[in-house]
C-alpha positions as CSV (number, residue, x, y, z in Angstrom):
1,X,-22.9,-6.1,4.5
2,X,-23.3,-3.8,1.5
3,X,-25.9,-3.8,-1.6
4,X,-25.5,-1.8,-4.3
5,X,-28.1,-2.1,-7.0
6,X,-28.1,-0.7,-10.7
7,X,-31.2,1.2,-12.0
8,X,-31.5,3.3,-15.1
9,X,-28.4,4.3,-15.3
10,X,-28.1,5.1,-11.4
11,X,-26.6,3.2,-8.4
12,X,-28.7,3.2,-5.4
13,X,-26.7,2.0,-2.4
14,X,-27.3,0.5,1.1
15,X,-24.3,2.6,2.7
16,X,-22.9,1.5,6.4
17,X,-21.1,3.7,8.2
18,X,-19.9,3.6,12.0
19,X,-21.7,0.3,12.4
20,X,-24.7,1.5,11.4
21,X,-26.7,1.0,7.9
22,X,-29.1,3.3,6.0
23,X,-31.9,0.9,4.6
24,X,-32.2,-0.1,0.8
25,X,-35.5,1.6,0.3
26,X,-34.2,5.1,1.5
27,X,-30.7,4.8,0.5
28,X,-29.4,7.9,-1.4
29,X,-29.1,7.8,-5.4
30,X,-25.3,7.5,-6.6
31,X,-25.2,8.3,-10.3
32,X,-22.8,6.3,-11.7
33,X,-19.8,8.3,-13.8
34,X,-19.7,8.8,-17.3
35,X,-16.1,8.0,-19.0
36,X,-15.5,10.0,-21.9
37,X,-12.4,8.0,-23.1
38,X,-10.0,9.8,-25.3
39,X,-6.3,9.2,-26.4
40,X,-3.9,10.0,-23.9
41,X,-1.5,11.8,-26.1
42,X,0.1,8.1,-27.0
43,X,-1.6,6.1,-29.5
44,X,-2.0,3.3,-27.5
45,X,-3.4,4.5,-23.5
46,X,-7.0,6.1,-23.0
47,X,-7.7,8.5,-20.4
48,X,-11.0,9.1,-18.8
49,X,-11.8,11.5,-15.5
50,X,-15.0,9.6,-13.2
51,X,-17.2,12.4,-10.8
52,X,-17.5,10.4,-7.3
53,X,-19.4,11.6,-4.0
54,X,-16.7,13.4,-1.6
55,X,-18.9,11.7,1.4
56,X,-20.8,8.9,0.2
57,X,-24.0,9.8,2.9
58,X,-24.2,13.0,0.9
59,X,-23.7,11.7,-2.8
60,X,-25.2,15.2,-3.8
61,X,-22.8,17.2,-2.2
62,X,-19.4,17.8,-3.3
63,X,-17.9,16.2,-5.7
64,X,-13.9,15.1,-6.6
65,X,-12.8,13.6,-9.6
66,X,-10.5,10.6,-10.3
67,X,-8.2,9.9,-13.4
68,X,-8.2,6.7,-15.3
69,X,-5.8,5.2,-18.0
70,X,-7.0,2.3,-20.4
71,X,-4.9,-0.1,-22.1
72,X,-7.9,-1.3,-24.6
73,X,-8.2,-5.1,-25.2
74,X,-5.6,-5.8,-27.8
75,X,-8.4,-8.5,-29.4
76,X,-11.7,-6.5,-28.3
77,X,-13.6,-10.1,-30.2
78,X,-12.4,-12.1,-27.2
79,X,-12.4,-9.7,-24.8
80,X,-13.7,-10.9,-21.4
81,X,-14.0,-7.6,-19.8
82,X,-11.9,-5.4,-17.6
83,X,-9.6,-5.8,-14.9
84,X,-9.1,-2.9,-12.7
85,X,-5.6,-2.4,-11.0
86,X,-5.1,-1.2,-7.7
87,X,-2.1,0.6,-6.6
88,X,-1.0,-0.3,-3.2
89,X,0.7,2.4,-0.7
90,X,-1.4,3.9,0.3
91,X,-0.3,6.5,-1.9
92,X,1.1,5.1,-4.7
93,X,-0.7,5.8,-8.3
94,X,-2.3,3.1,-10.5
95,X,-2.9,5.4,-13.6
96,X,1.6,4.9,-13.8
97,X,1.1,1.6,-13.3
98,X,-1.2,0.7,-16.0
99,X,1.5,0.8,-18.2
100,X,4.2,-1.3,-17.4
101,X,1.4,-3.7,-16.1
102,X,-0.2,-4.0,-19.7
103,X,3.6,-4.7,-21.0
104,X,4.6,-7.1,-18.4
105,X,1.9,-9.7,-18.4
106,X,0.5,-12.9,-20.7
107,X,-0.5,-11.6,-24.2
108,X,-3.5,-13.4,-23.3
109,X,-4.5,-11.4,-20.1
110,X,-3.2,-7.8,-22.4
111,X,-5.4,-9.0,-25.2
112,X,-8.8,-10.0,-23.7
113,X,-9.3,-7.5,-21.0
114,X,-9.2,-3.5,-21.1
115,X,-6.5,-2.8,-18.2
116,X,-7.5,-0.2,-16.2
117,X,-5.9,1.5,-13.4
118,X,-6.7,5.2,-11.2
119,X,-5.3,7.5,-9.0
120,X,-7.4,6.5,-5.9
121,X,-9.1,9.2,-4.0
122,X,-6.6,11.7,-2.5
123,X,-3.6,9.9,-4.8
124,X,-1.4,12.6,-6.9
125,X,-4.0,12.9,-9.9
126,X,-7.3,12.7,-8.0
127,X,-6.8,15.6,-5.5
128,X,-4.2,14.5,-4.0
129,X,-3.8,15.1,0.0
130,X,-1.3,17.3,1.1
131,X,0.6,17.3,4.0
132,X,4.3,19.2,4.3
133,X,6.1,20.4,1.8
134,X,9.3,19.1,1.0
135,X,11.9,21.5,2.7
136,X,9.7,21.5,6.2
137,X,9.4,17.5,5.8
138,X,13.3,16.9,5.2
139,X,14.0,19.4,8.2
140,X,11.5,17.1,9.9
141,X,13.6,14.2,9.4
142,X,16.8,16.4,10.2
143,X,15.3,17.2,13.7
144,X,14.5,13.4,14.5
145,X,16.1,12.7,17.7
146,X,16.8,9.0,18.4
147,X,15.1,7.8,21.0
148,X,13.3,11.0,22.0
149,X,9.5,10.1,22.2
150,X,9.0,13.5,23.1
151,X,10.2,14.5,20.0
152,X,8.6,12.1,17.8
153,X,4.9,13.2,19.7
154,X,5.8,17.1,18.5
155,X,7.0,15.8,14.7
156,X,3.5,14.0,14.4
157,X,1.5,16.9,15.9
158,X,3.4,19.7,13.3
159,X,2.5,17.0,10.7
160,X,-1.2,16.5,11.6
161,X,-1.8,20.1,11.3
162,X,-0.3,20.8,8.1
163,X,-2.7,18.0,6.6
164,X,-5.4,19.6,8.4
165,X,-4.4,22.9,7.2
166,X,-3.9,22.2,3.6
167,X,-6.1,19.1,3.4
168,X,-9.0,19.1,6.1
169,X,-11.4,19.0,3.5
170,X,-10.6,15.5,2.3
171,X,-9.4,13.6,5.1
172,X,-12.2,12.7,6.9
173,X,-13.1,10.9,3.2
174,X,-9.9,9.0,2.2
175,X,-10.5,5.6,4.0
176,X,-11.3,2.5,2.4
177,X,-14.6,2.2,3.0
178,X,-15.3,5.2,0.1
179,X,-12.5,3.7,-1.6
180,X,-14.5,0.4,-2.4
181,X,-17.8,2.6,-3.1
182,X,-15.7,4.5,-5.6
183,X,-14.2,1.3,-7.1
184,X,-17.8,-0.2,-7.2
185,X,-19.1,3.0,-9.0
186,X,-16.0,2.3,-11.7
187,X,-17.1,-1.2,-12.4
188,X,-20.6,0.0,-13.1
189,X,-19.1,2.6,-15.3
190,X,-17.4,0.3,-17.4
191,X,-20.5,-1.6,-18.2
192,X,-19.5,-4.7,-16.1
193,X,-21.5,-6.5,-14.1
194,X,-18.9,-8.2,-11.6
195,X,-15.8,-7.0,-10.9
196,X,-12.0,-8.3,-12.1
197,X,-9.3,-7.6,-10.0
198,X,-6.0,-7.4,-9.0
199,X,-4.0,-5.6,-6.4
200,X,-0.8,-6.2,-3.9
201,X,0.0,-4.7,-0.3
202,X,-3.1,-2.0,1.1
203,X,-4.8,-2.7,-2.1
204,X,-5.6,-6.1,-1.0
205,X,-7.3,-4.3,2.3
206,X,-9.0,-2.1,-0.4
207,X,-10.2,-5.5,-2.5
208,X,-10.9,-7.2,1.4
209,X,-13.6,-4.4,1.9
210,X,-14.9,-4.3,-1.6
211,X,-15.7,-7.9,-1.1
212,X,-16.9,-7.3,1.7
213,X,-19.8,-5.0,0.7
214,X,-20.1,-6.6,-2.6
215,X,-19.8,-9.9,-2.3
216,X,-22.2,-10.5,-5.1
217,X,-20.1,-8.4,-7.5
218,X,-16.9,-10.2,-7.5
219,X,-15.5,-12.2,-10.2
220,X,-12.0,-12.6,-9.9
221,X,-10.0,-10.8,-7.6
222,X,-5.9,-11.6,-6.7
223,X,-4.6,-10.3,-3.6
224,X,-0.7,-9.8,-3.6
225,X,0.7,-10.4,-0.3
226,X,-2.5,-9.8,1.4
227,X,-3.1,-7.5,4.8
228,X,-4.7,-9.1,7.6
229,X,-7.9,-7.3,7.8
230,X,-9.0,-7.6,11.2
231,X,-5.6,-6.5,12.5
232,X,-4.8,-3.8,10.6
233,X,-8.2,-1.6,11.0
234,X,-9.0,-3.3,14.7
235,X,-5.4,-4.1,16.1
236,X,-3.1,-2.1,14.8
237,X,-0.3,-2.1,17.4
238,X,0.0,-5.6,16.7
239,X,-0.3,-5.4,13.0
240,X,2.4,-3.0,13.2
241,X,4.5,-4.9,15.5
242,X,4.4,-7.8,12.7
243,X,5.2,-5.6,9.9
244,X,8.8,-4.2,12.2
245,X,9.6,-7.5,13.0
246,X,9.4,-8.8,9.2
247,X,11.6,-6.0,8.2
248,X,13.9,-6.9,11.1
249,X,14.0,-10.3,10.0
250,X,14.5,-9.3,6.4
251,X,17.5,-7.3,7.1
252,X,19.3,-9.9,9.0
253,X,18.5,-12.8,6.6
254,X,20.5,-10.4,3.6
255,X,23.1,-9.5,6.3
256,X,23.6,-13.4,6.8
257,X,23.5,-14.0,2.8
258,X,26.2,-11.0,2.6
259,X,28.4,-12.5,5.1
260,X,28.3,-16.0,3.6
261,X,28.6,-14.8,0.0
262,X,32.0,-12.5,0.1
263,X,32.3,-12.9,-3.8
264,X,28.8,-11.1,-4.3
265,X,28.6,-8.8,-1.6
266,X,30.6,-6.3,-1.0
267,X,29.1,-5.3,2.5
268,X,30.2,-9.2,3.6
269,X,33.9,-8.6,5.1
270,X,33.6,-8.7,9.0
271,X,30.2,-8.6,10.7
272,X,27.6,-7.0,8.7
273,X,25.5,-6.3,11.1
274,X,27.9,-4.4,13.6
275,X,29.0,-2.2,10.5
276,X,25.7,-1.3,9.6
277,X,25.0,-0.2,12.9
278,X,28.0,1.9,12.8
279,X,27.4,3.4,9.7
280,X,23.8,4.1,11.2
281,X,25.2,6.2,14.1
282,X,28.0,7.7,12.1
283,X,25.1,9.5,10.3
284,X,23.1,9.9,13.4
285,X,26.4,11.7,15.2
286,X,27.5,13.5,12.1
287,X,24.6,13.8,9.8
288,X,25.0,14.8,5.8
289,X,24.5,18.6,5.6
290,X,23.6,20.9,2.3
291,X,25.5,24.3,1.5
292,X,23.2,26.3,4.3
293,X,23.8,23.6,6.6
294,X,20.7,21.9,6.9
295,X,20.6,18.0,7.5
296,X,20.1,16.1,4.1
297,X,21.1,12.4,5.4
298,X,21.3,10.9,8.6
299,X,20.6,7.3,9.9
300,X,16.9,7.3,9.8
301,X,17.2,8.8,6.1
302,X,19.6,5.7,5.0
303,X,17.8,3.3,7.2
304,X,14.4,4.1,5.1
305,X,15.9,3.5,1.8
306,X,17.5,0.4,2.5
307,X,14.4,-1.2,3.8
308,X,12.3,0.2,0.7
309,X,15.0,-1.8,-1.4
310,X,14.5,-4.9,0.4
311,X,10.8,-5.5,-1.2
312,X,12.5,-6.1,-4.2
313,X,14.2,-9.7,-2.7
314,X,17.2,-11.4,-3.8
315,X,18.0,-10.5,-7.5
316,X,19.0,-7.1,-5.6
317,X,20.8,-8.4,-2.8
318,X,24.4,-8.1,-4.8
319,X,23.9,-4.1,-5.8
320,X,22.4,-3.8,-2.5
321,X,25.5,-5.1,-0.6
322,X,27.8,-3.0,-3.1
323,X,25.6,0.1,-2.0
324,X,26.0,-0.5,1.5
325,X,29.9,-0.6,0.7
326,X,29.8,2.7,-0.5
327,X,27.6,3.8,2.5
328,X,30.9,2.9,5.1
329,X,32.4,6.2,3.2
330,X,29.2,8.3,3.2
331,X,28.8,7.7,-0.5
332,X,26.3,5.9,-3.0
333,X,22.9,6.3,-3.9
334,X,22.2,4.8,0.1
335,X,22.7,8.6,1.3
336,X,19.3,9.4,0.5
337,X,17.9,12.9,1.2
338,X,14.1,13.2,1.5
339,X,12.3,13.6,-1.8
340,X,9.0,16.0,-2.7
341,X,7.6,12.5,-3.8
342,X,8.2,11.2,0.0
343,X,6.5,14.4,0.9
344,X,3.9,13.5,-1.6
345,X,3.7,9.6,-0.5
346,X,3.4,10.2,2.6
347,X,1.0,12.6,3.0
348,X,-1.3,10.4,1.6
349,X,-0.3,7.3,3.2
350,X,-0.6,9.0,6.7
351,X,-3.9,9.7,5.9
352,X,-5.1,7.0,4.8
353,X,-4.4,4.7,7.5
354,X,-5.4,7.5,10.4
355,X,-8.6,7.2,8.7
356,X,-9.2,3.4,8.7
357,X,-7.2,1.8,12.1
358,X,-8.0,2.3,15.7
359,X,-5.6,3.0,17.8
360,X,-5.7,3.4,21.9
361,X,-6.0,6.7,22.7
362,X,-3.7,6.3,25.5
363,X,-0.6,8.3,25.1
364,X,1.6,6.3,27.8
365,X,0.1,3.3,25.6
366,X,1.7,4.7,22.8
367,X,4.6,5.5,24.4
368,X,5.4,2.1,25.8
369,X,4.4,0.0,22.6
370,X,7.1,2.2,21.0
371,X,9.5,1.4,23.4
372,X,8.8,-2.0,23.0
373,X,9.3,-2.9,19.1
374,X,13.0,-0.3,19.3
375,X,14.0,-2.7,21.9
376,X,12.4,-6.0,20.4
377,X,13.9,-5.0,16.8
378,X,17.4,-2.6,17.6
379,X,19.0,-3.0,14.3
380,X,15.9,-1.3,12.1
381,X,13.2,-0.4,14.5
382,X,14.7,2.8,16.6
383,X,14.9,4.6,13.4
384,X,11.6,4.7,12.5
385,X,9.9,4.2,15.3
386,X,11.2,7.5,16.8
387,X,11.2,9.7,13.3
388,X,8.7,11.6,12.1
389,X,5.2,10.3,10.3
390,X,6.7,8.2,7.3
391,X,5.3,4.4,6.0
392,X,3.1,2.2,7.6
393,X,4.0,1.3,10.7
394,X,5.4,4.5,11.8
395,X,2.2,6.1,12.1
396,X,1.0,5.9,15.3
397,X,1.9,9.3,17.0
398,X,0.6,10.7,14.1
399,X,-2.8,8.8,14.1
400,X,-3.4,9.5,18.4
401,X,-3.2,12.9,17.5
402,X,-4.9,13.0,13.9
403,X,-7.9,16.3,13.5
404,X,-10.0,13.9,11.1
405,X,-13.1,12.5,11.9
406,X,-13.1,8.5,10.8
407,X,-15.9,9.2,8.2
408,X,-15.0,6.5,5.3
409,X,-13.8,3.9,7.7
410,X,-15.5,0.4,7.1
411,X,-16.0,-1.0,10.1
412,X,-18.2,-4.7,9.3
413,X,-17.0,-7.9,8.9
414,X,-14.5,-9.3,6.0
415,X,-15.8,-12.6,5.5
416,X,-17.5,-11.4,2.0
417,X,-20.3,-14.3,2.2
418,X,-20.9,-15.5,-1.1
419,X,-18.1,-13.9,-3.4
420,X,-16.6,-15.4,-6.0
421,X,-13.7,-17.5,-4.6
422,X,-10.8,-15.0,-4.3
423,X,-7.2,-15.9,-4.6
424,X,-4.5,-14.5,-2.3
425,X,-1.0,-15.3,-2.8
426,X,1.8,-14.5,0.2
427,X,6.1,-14.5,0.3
428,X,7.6,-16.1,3.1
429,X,10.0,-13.5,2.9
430,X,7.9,-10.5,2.2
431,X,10.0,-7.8,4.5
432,X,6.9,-5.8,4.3
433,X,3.3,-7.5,4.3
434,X,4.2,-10.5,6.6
435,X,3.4,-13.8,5.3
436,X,1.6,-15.1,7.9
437,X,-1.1,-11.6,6.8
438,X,-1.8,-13.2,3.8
439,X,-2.4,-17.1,5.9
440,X,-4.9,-15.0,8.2
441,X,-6.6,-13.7,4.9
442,X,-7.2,-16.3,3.5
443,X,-8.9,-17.6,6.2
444,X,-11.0,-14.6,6.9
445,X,-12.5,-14.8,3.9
446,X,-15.0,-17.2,3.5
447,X,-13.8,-18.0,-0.1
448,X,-10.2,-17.3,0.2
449,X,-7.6,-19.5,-1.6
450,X,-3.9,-19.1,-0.8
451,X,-0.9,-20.0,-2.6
452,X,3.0,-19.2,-1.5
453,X,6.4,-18.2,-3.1
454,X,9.3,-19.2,-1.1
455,X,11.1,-16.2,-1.7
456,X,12.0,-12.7,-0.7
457,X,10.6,-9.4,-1.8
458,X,7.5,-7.5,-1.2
459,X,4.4,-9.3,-3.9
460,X,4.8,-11.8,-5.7
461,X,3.9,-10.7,-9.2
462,X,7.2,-10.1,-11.3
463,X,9.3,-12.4,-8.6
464,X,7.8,-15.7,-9.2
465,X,6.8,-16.6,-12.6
466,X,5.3,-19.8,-11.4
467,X,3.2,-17.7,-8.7
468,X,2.2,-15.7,-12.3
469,X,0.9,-18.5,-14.2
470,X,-1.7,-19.4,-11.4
471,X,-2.8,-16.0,-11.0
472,X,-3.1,-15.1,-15.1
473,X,-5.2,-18.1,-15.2
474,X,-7.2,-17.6,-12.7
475,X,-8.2,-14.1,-14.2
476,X,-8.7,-15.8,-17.3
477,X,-10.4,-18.9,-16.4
478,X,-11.1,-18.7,-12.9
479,X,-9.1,-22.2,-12.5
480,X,-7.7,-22.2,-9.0
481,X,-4.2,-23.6,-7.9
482,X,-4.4,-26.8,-5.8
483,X,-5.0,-26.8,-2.2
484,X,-1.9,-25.9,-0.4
485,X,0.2,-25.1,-3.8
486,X,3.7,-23.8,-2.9
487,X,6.4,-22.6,-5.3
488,X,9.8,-22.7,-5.0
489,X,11.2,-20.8,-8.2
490,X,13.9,-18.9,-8.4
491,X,12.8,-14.8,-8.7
492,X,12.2,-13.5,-12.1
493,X,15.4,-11.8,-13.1
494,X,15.4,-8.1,-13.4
């Protein structure tokens, strides 16, 4: 467990790394940042840059510097204080999302707290990590052989040493361990003296370990379908295994829906499932090509953007089906060719979770746990499992192999004795962040209370307005749901 204490004007902290702890009294100094807010170029958003530590056990070294956007208390008389966003991803940015955040929630929540979100550490704004560019990472995807570990090994390893070669300064430091310190430094810069919180996916792990090593410090915090900790930095063969196994289950349950609902989906003639499969190896056996003749689509391509559209549950199923229509002739936005924002994504998200899990260093270990969820999960697994380094749970050749010392990886326990009680909330159909992650948190933490949507989608925020009310007034008031509340509303249309 982590300290942190405020003293004119500097934070002195009790830092833990590796297991090990660095006692109060010789702790090194952390200033905290000073945010010189400004317009944004809007008229309504503030913008502010924060100095943090590179490496926390060196807080006088280097430095790197994170962006911030502010959408002010709309009624700064009743303001309670601010509530800090978290992006989730890793990878994705929280200085975008402050916006449609601040314009999508309770007047009440938009008027009495400054919203504040940041590009974490290594996220596009705040030196961002960089992996492969986006022609080398699309041929990546256009060289993934299905079913070839061999191949899959050799994509990870080119991958690992283009982060090292364009990013080996900054990935020992991405984990979640600074993550929280930097977070922590950001509450004391705003003048508050607990922190308000709200995040969904990996930013509940990030919220987990700030807990964790500020237990004190906590006001409010909602986790959106909610990691379980202990798995995912200590397990992560089996976290991963859960996390292909929800999306297999995912994609059969809309398969099911298509073929019982004709009149909405388009995809519903016939057996679903066999023609998604075919379509799948049509692309695999003849793949998309560009003018030069490169690969642009191929299975594993179309497979990864019609899992990504899954998290956003039923009010999509229809288009989705109509999209998969279009796929049977090798049309429709489904024939997706890798993006310099998947590039961008990634690189982060790689790196992030190579620095925080622990993986086997067995490669026959690897190579057989592989095997295992393609054969467990045929319809969705194969593709990702044997493609190159991508989301999540496709990272562990990558991860065996990473260059990166684990530096910021927190390592203690996540029971966050004597927080504030914390509120996590968990889909039953989250194709994503399985449900049953967000059960284990809440029972990890000591002062963990879980509510549930019956529904499908990744988070719950903007599916479940019922789910909504209990978190806004929980922010607000602290009031937590009953025991054992479940809704059962249907998703917020949109």
């Amino acid at each position: 467990m982590s300290l942190l204490r405020a003293c004119a004007g500097v934070v002195t902290s009790l830092l833990a790394f590796g297991g090990g702890a660095v006692a109060d009294d010789v702790a090194p100094r952390v200033p905290v940042p000073v945010l010189d807010w400004a317009d944004c170029g809007d008229g309504v958003y503030q913008c502010a840059a924060a100095q943090v530590p590179v490496d926390y056990r060196r807080p006088g070294g280097a430095r790197l510097t994170l962006q911030l956007r502010r959408h002010p208390a709309a009624k700064p008389e009743a303001r309670i204080g601010t509530l800090f966003l978290y992006a989730g991803g890793p990878g994705s940015s929280g200085w975008d999302w402050v916006q449609s955040f601040a314009t999508s929630v309770v007047p009440e929540i938009s008027d009495r707290f400054d919203i504040v979100g940041f590009d974490p550490r290594g996220v596009h704004r705040s030196q961002p990590v960089s992996c492969l560019d986006q022609p080398d990472y699309a041929a990546q995807w256009g060289r993934a052989v299905p079913h070839s570990f061999a191949t899959t090994v050799r994509l990870a390893r080119e991958w690992d040493a283009a982060c090292q070669a364009h990013s080996g300064g900054l990935l020992p430091y991405v984990g979640t361990a600074f993550q929280a310190r930097d977070l922590d430094l950001l509450r004391a810069a705003v003048g508050d003296d607990k922190l308000t919180y709200f995040g969904g996916s990996y930013a509940t792990y990030v919220g987990t370990v700030y807990a964790a090593m500020f237990p004190q410090r906590t006001r409010a915090m909602v986790l959106d379908s909610g990691y379980d900790p202990r798995k995912y930095a200590d397990d992560p063969y089996a976290y991963d295994y859960g996390q292909y196994r929800a999306t297999e289950s995912a994609t059969h349950r809309f398969l099911e829906w298509c073929a019982a609902h004709t009149d909405q989906c388009a995809f519903g003639t016939g057996d679903p499932v066999a023609k998604l499969r075919a379509v799948l190896d049509s692309l695999d056996a003849r793949p998309l090509r560009d003018a030069a003749g490169n690969v642009t689509v191929n299975g594993a391509t179309m497979l990864a953007e019609l899992t990504a559209r899954l998290n956003s549950g039923t009010r999509r199923w229809t288009a989705l089906g109509t999209d998969l229509h279009l796929a049977e002739s090798r049309t429709g936005p489904l024939m997706y060719a890798i993006a310099p924002s998947d590039a961008t994504f990634n690189a982060v998200n790689v790196a992030v979770e190579c620095a925080d899990r622990l993986f086997p260093a067995s490669r026959t270990e690897l190579q057989a746990r592989l095997a295992k969820v393609a054969a467990d999960f045929p319809l969705t697994a194969p593709g990702m499992v044997y493609g190159p380094p991508a989301y999540d749970q496709t990272h562990a050749p990558a991860c065996l192999q990473w260059p990166a010392a684990q530096l910021s990886r927190y390592a203690g326990s996540y029971a966050a004795h004597g927080s504030a009680p914390i509120l996590v909330s968990g889909n039953t159909g989250d194709p994503d962040t399985p449900y049953a992650d967000s059960v284990a948190l809440s029972h990890t933490l000591e002062n963990g209370h879980l509510i549930t949507w019956q529904g499908e989608g990744h988070t719950a925020r903007r599916k479940s307005a019922c789910i909504e009310n209990y978190m806004y007034e929980y922010l607000l008031r602290l009031t937590l749901p009953p025991a054992g509340t479940v809704c059962r509303d249907a998703p917020i249309p949109g």
